[in-house]
C-alpha positions as CSV (number, residue, x, y, z in Angstrom):
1,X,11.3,12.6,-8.5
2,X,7.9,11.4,-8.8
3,X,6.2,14.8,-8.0
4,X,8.9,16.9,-9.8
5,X,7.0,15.1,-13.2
6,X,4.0,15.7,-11.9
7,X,5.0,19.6,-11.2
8,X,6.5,20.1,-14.3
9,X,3.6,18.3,-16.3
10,X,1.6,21.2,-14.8
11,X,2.9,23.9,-15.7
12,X,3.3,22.6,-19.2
13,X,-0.9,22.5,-19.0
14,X,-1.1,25.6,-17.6
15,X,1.7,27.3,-20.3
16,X,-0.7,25.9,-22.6
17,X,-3.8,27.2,-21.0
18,X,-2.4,30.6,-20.4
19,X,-1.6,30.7,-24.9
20,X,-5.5,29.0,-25.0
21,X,-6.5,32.2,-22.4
22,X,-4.8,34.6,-24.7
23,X,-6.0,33.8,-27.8
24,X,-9.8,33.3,-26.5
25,X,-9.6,36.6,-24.5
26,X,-8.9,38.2,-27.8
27,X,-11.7,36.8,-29.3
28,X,-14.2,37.0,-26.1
29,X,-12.5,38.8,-23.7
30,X,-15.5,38.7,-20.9
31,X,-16.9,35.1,-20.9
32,X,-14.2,32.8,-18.9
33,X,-10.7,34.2,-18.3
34,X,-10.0,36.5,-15.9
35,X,-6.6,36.0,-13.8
36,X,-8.3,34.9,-11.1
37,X,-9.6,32.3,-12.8
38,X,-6.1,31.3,-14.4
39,X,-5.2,31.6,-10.8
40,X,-7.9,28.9,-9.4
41,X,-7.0,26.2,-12.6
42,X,-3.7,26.8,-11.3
43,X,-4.7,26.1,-7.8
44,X,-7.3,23.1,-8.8
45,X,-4.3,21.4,-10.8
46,X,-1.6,21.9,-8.1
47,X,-4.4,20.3,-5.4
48,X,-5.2,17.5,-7.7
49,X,-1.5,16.8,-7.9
50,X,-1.3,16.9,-4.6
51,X,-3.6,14.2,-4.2
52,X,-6.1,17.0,-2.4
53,X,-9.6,16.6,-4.4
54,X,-11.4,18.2,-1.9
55,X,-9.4,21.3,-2.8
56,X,-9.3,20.4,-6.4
57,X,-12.7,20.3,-6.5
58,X,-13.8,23.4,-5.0
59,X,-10.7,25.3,-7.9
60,X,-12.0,23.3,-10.3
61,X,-16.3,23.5,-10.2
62,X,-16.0,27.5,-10.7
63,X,-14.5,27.0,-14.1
64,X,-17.7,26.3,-16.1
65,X,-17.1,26.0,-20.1
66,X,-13.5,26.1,-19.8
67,X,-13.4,22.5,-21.5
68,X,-14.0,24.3,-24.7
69,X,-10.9,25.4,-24.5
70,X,-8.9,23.5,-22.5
71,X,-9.3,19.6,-22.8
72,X,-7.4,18.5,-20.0
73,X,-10.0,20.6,-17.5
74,X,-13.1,17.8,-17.4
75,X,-10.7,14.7,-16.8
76,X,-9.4,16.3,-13.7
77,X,-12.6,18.1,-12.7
78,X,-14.4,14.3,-13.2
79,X,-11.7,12.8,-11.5
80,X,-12.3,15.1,-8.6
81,X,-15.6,14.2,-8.1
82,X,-15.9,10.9,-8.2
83,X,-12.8,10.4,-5.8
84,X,-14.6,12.4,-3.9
85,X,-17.7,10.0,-3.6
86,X,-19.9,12.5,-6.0
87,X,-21.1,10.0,-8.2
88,X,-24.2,11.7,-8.9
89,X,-22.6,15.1,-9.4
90,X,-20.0,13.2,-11.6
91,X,-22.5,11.4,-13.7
92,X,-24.6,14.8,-14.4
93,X,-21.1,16.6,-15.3
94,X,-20.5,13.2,-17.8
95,X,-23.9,14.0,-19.2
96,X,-23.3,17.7,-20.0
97,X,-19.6,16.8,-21.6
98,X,-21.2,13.9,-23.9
99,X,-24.1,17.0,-24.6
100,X,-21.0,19.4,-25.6
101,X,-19.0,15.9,-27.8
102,X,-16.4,16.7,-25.2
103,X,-17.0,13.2,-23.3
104,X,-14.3,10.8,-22.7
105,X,-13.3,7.2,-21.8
106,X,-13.9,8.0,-18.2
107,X,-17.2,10.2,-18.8
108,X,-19.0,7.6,-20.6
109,X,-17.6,4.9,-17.8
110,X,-19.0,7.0,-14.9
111,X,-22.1,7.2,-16.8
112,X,-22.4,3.3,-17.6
113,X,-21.5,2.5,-13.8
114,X,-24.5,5.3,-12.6
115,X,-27.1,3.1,-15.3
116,X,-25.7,-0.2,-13.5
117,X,-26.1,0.7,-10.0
118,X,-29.6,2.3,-10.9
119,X,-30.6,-1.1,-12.5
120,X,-30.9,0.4,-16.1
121,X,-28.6,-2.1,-17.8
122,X,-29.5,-1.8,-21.1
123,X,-28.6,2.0,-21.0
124,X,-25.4,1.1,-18.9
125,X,-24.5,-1.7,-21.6
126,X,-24.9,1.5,-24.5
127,X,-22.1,3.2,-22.6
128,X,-19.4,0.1,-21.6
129,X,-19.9,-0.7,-25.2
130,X,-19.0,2.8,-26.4
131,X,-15.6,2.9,-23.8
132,X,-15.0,-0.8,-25.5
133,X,-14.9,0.7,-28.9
134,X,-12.8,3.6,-27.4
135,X,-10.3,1.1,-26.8
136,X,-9.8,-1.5,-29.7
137,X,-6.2,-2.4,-28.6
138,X,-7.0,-5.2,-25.8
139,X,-3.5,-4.7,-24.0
140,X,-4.1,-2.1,-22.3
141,X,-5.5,-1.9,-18.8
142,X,-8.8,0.7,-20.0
143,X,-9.7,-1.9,-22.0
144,X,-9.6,-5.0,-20.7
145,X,-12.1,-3.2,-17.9
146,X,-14.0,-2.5,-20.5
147,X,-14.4,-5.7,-22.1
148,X,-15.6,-7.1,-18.5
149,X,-17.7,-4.8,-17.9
150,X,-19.8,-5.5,-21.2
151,X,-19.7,-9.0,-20.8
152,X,-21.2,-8.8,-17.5
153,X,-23.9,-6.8,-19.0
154,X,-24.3,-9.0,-21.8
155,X,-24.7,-11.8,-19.1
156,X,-28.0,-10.7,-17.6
157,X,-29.4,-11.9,-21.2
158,X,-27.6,-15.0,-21.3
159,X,-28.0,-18.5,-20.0
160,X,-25.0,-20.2,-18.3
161,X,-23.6,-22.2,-20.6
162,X,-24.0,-18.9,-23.1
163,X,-22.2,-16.7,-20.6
164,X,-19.5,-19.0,-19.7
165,X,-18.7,-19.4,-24.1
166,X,-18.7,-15.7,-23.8
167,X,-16.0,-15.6,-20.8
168,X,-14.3,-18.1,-22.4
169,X,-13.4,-15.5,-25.3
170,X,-11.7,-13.2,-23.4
171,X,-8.0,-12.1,-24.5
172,X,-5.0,-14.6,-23.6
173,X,-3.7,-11.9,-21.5
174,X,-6.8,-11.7,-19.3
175,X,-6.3,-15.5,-17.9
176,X,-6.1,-14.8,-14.3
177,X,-9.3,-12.3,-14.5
178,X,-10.8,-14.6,-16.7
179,X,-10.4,-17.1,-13.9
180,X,-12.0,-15.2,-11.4
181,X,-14.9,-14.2,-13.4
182,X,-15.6,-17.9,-14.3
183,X,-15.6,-18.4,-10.8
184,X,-18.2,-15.4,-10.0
185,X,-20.3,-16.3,-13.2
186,X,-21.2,-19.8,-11.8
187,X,-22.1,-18.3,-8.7
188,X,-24.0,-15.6,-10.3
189,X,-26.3,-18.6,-11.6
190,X,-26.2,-20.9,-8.7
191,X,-24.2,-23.8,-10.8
192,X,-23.1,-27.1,-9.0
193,X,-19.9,-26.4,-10.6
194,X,-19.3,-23.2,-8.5
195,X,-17.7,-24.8,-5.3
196,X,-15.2,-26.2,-8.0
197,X,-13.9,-23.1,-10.0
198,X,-13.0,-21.4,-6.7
199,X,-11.2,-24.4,-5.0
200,X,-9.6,-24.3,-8.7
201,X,-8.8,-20.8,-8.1
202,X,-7.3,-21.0,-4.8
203,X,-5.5,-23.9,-5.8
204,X,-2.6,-22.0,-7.8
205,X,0.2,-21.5,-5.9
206,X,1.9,-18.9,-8.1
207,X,-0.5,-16.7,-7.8
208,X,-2.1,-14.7,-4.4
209,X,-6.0,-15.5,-4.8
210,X,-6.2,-15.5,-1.0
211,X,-8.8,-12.3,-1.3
212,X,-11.2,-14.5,-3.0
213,X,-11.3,-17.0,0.2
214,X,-13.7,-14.2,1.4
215,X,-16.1,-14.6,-2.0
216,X,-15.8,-18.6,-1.4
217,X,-17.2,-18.8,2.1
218,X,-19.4,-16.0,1.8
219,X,-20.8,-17.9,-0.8
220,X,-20.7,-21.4,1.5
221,X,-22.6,-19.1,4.0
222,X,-25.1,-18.8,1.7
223,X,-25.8,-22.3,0.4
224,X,-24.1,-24.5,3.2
225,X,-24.0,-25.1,6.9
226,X,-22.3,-22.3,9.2
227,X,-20.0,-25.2,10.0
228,X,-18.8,-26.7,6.7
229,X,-18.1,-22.5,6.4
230,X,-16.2,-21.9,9.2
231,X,-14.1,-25.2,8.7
232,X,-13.3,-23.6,5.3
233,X,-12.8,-19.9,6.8
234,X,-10.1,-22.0,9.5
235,X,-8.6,-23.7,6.4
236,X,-7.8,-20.8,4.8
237,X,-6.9,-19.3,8.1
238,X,-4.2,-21.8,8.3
239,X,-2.5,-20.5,5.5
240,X,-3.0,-17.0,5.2
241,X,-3.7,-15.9,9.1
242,X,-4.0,-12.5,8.6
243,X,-5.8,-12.1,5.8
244,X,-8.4,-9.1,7.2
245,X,-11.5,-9.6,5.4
246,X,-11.6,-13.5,6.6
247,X,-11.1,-12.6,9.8
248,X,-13.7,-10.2,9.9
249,X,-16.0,-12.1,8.0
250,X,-15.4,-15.2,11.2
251,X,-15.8,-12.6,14.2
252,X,-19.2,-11.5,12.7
253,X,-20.0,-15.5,11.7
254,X,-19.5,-16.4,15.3
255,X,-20.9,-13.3,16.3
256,X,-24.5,-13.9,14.4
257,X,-24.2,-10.3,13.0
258,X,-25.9,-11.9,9.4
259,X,-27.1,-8.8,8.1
260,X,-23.4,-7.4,8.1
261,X,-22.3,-10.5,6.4
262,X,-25.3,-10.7,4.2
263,X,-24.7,-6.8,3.5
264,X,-20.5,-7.4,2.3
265,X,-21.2,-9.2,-1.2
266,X,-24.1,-11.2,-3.2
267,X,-22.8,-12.9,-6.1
268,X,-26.5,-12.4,-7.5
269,X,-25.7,-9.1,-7.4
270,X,-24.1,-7.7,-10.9
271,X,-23.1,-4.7,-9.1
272,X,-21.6,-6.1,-6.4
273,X,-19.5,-8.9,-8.7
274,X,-18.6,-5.6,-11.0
275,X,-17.3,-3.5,-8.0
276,X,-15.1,-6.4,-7.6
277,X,-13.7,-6.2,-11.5
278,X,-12.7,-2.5,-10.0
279,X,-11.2,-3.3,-7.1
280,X,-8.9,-5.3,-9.6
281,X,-8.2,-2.9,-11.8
282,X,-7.4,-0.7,-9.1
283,X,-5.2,-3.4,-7.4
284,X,-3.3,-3.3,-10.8
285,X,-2.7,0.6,-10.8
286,X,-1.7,0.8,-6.9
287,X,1.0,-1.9,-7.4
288,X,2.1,0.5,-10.5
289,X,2.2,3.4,-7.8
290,X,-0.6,5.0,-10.1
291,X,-2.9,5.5,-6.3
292,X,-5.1,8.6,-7.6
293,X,-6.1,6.6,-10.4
294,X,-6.7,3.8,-8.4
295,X,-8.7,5.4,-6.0
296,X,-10.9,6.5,-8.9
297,X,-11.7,2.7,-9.7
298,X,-12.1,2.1,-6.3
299,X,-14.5,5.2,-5.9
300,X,-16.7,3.4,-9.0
301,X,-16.6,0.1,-7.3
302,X,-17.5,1.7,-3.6
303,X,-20.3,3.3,-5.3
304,X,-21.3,0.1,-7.0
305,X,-21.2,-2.1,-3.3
306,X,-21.0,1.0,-0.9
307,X,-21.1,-1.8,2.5
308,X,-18.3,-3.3,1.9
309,X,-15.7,-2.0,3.6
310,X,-12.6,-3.4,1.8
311,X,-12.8,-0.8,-0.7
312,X,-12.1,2.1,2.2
313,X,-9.3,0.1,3.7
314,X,-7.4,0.1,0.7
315,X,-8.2,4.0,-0.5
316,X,-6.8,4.7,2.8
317,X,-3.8,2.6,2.3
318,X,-3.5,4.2,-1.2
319,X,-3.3,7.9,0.8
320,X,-0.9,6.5,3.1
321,X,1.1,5.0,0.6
322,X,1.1,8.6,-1.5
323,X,2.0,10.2,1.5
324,X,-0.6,11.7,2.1
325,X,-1.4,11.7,5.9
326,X,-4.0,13.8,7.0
327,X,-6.6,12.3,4.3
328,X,-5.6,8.9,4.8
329,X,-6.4,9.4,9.1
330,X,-9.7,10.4,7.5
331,X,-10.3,7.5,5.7
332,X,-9.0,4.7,8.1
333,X,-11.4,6.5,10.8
334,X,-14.3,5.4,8.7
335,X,-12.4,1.9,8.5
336,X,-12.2,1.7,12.5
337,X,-16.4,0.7,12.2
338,X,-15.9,-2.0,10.6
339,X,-15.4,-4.3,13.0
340,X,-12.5,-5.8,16.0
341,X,-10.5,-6.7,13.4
342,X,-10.5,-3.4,11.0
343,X,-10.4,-1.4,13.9
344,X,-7.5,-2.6,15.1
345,X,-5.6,-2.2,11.3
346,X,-7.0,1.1,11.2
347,X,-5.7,2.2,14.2
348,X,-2.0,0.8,13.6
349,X,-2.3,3.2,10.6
350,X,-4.0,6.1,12.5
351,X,-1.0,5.8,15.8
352,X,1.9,5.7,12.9
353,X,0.4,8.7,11.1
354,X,0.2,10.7,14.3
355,X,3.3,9.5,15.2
356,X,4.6,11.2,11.8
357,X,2.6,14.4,12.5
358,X,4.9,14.8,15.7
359,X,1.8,13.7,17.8
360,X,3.5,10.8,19.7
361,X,0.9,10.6,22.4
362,X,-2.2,11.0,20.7
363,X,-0.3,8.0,18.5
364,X,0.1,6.4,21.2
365,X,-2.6,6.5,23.3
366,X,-4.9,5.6,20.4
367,X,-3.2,2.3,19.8
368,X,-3.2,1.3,23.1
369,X,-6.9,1.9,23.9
370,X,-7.5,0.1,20.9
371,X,-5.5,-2.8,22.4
372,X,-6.1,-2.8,25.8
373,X,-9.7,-3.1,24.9
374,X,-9.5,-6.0,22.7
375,X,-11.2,-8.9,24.5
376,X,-8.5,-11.8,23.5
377,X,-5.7,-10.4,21.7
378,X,-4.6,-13.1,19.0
379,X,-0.5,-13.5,19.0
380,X,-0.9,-11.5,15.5
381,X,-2.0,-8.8,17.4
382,X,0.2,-9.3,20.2
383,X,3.2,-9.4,17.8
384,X,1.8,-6.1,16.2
385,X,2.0,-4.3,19.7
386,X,5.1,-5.4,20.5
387,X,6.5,-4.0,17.3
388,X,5.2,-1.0,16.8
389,X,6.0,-0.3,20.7
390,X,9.7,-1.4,19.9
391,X,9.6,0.7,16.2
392,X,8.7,3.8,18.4
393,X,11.5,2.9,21.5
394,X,9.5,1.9,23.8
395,X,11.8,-1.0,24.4
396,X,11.0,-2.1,28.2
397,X,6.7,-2.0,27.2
398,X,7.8,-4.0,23.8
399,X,9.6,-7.2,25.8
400,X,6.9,-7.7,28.2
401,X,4.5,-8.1,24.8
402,X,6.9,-10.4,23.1
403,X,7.2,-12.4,26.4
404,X,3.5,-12.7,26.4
405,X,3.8,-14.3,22.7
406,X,7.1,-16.5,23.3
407,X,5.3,-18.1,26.3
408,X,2.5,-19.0,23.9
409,X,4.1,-20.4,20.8
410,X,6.8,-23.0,19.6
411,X,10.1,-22.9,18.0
412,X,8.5,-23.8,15.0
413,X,5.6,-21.4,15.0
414,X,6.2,-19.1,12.1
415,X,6.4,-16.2,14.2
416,X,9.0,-17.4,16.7
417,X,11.7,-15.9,14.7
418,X,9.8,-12.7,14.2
419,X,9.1,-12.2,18.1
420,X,12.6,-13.4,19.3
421,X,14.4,-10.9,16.6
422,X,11.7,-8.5,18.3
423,X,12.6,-8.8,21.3
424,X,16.3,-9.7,20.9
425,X,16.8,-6.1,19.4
426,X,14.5,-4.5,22.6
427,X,17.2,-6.3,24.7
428,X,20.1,-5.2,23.1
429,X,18.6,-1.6,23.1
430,X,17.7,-1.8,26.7
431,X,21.3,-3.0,27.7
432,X,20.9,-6.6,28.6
433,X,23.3,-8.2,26.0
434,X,23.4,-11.6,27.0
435,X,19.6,-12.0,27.1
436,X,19.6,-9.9,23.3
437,X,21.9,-12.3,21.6
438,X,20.2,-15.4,23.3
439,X,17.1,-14.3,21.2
440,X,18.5,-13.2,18.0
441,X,21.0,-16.7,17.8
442,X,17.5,-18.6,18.8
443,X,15.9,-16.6,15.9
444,X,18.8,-17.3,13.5
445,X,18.3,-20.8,14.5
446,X,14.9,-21.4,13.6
447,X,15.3,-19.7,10.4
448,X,18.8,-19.1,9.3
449,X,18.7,-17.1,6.3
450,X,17.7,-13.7,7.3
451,X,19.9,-11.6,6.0
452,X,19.4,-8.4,8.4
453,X,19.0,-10.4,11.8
454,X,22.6,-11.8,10.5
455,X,23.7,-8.0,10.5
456,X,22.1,-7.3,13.5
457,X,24.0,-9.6,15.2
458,X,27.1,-9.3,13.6
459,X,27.5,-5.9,14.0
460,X,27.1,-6.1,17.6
461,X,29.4,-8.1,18.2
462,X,32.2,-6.2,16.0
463,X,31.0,-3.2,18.3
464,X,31.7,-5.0,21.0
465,X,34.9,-6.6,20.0
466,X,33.7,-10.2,20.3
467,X,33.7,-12.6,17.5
468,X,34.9,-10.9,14.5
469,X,36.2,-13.4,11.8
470,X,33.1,-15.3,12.8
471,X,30.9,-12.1,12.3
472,X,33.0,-11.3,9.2
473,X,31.6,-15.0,7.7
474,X,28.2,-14.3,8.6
475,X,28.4,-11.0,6.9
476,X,29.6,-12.2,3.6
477,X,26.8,-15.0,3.7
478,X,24.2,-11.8,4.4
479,X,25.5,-9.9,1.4
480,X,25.2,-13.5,-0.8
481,X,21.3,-13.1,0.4
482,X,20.6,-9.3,0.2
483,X,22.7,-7.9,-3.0
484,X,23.4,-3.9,-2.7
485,X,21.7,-3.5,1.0
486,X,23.6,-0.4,2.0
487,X,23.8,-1.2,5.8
488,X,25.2,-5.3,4.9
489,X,27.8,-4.0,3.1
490,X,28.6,-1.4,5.9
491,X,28.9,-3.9,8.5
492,X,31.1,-6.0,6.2
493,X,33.5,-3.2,5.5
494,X,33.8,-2.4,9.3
495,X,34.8,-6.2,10.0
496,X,37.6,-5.8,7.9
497,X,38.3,-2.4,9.2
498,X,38.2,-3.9,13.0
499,X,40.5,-7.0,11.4
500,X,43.2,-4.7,10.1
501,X,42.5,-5.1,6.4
502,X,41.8,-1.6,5.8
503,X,42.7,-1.4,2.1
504,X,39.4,-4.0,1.7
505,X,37.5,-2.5,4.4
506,X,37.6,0.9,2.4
507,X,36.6,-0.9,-1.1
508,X,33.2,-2.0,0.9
509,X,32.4,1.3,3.1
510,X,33.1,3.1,-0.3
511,X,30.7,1.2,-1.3
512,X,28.4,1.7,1.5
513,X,29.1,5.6,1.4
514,X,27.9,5.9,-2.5
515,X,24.5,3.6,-1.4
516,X,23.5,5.5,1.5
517,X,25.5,9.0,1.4
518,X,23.4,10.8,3.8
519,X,23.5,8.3,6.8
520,X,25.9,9.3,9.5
521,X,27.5,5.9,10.6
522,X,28.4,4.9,7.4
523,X,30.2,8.1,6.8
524,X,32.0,7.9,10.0
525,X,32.8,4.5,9.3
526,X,34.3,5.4,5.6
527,X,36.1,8.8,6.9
528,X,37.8,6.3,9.2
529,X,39.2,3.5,6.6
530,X,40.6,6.6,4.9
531,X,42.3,8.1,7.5
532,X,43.9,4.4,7.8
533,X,44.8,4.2,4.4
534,X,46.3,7.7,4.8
535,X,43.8,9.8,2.7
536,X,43.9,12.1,5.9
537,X,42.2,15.1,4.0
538,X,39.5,13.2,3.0
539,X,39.0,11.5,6.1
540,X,38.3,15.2,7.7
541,X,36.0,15.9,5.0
542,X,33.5,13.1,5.7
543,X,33.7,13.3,9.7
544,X,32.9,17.1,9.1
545,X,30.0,15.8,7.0
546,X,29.0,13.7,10.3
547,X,29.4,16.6,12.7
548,X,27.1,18.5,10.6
549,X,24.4,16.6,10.0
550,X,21.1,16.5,11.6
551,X,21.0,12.7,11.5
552,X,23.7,12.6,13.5
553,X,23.0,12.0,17.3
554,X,25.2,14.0,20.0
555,X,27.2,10.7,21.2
556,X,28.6,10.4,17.6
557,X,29.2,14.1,17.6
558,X,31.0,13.9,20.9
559,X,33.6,11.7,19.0
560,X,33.6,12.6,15.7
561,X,35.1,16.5,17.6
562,X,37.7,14.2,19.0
563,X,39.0,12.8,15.8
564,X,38.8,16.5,13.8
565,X,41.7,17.3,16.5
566,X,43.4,14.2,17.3
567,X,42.7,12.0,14.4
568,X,42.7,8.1,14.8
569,X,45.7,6.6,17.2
């Protein structure tokens, strides 16, 4: 759906362009518009759509002047650039649009953020006032950046107590960033009161501020013992143990690798604190979906604190998350040098987008040497292997890694019901029943309400005949906890199928059918209540929907023949 909007927005612009082509032409028939060049916008547009810039841009930079004509052109040939890292290239192309009065929000933003990072605030300050003024209505997300961004400017001319007034007159709406900022402007000038607004900070519970653990101790590194720091890094460990940044931030602490750490983030350093304000407001657009736009922030903000790593991490996950693959694997290669414990994130990504690409043992064999060479697995990483060894069927590999962890922990480690699930459904797949549902009632036990290890285990045991108006119970508490899952309420209609009550069975794999109408089970399942509710016909008409589909493995197929001729006895 997403990219059908996004198609039919474009060739909207390029109907549009082609009336703007016509009526130019007619005027100046030489200077822009051949076909071929309607031919590349088309191209460049498609390509940025497409999440492509590296196409886009190469379209897009042949089309000189055709903002004149068509407005549209420099936003995407801007956003090109800088999402392509081509700051420098973007700035000058900003500097020719505001020449021509065809600049723009994001223009005279690329140009402020090239002033800031070449130290020329007061220029940079001309510019994030100009965006501000843009913007007047402080709601929306352009300008609340924009109102940070000068007020970090304005703070290089301020005192403390000034700048903190001035934070303090941020928008209602901007609590949590003003929060965060207060926190970053005491550490900008070295107040007593610094180590206070980030406990502060961390202290909300409704809120995730766990990234800014990372700001806090690299900031303790600074001005405090290694110690005191790594007692806080543990602390925060506790809590959040695989947060990636303070893990990192540890190994290379315990490591004595202090020009890496030193090289991450300065709170002295305005571009470094404002790279941070756009690695928010791209946090804002990615959890919108919006990740081209995001990536554009976080292009800005790379450019503004180019060593830290963070920012690559998450315009890879943005490409992964859009789907696309092949520019993602490129930007989580650059992520494996950051370190043991980016390495091994980025190659978890790298394996499952092979994997995706058909290239199961290049997937494979990259996440395993990236294991195997690890020099003490943590039982996060242990879990991680086992999982994605047991995601990808290789069952027998995945229970020997979950042994490893359930050897290691207790019943009341939070990952004991995680790893027995894990290696519960490895068992089951693997044959060994009574072993599998060992693990999966031990996981149940240790934390009751998950609503899918429920189905799991219910479901097997209606396949296997065993336990059914017990199963059936446990089913109906599962749909309670996990309203309109497809697959719950598929189990729950073949209980009642397997107890006889096929008038109710049918109400739920209806149901079932209308959640998940491609999936083959389910189908099967439905074509069977109606064949014992008499609806014979219709019956036939969903098994042949099984038998032909490509989801559908050869086992099921086997049967589903048997039932076209014989029907059910």
């Amino acid at each position: 759906m997403k990219k059908t909007k996004i198609y039919f927005k474009t060739i909207l612009q390029i109907f549009f362009f082609i009336i703007a082509f016509s009526t130019s032409q007619a005027k100046n028939p030489d200077k822009y518009y051949s076909g071929y060049k309607v031919s590349k916008y088309f191209s460049g547009i498609l390509s940025y759509s497409d999440n492509n810039y590296s196409s886009s841009y190469k379209y897009l930079k042949e089309l000189k002047g055709l903002g004149d004509i068509h407005s549209p052109y420099p936003q995407l040939y801007l956003y090109s650039l800088v999402n392509l890292d081509k700051i420098k290239e973007a700035y000058i192309f900003a500097k020719k649009l505001e020449n021509r009065r065809l600049d723009s929000f994001e223009s005279n933003l690329v140009t402020g953020v090239y002033y800031l990072k070449n130290k020329k605030y007061n220029l940079a300050g001309k510019y994030f006032k100009k965006i501000e003024d843009q913007n007047s209505d402080t709601q929306t997300l352009k300008s609340l950046l924009s109102i940070s961004l000068n007020n970090w400017v304005s703070f290089l001319k301020l005192d403390e107590i000034e700048a903190v007034k001035l934070s303090d007159n941020l928008p209602s709406n901007l609590k949590n960033l003003k929060r965060i900022q207060d926190a970053f402007i005491h550490c900008f000038y070295e107040s007593s009161k610094t180590e206070i607004k980030f406990e502060t900070l961390l202290s909300d519970k409704k809120n995730d501020f766990s990234r800014y653990y990372f700001f806090y101790v690299n900031y303790l590194h600074k001005t405090k013992n290694e110690k005191e720091t790594i007692e806080k890094i543990n602390y925060a460990l506790k809590s959040y143990p695989r947060n990636l940044i303070l893990n990192q931030f540890k190994e290379d602490l315990v490591l004595k690798k202090t020009d890496k750490i030193n090289n991450h983030f300065d709170c002295k350093n305005i571009s470094h604190v404002l790279a941070e304000i756009f690695y928010i407001t791209s946090n804002i657009l990615s959890s919108q979906s919006i990740y081209s736009m995001s990536n554009f922030y976080l292009s800005l903000g790379k450019y503004l604190n180019p060593n830290f790593i963070s920012f690559d991490a998450f315009q890879a996950e943005n490409f992964y998350m859009n789907e696309n693959l092949e520019e993602a694997k490129n930007r989580y290669e650059k992520v494996l040098k950051g370190g043991t414990f980016y390495k091994w994130h980025a190659s978890k990504r790298i394996a499952s987008i092979l994997l995706e690409q058909d290239k199961t043992e290049e997937g494979f064999k990259i996440i395993s040497s990236t294991y195997k060479k690890m020099a003490k697995p943590s039982i996060n990483d242990i879990y991680d292997y086992a999982s994605f060894l047991k995601n990808n069927e290789k069952f027998e590999e995945s229970i020997l890694e979950y042994n490893k962890i359930l050897k290691l922990i207790t019943k009341t480690h939070y990952l004991y019901p995680k790893a027995s699930e894990g290696r519960g459904v490895a068992y089951e797949r693997t044959g060994e029943w009574s072993k599998a549902e060992k693990d999966l009632l031990n996981s149940l036990e240790a934390l009751p309400d998950q609503a899918y290890v429920i189905n799991y285990l219910a479901y097997s045991w209606i396949e296997k005949g065993i336990n059914i108006d017990k199963s059936l119970r446990m089913l109906e508490k599962a749909n309670k906890l996990r309203k309109n899952d497809g697959y719950i309420i598929d189990s729950l209609g073949w209980a009642l199928f397997k107890l006889k009550k096929y008038n109710e069975s049918k109400e739920y794999l209806e149901t079932a059918v209308k959640i998940m109408p491609s999936d083959p089970v389910v189908n099967d399942h439905y074509g069977d209540s109606l064949w014992m509710n008499n609806e014979k016909l219709q019956a036939r008409y969903y098994w042949e929907y099984v038998l032909n589909s490509e989801k559908a493995d050869e086992d099921l197929k086997k049967i589903i023949k048997k039932k076209l001729i014989f029907g059910l006895n």
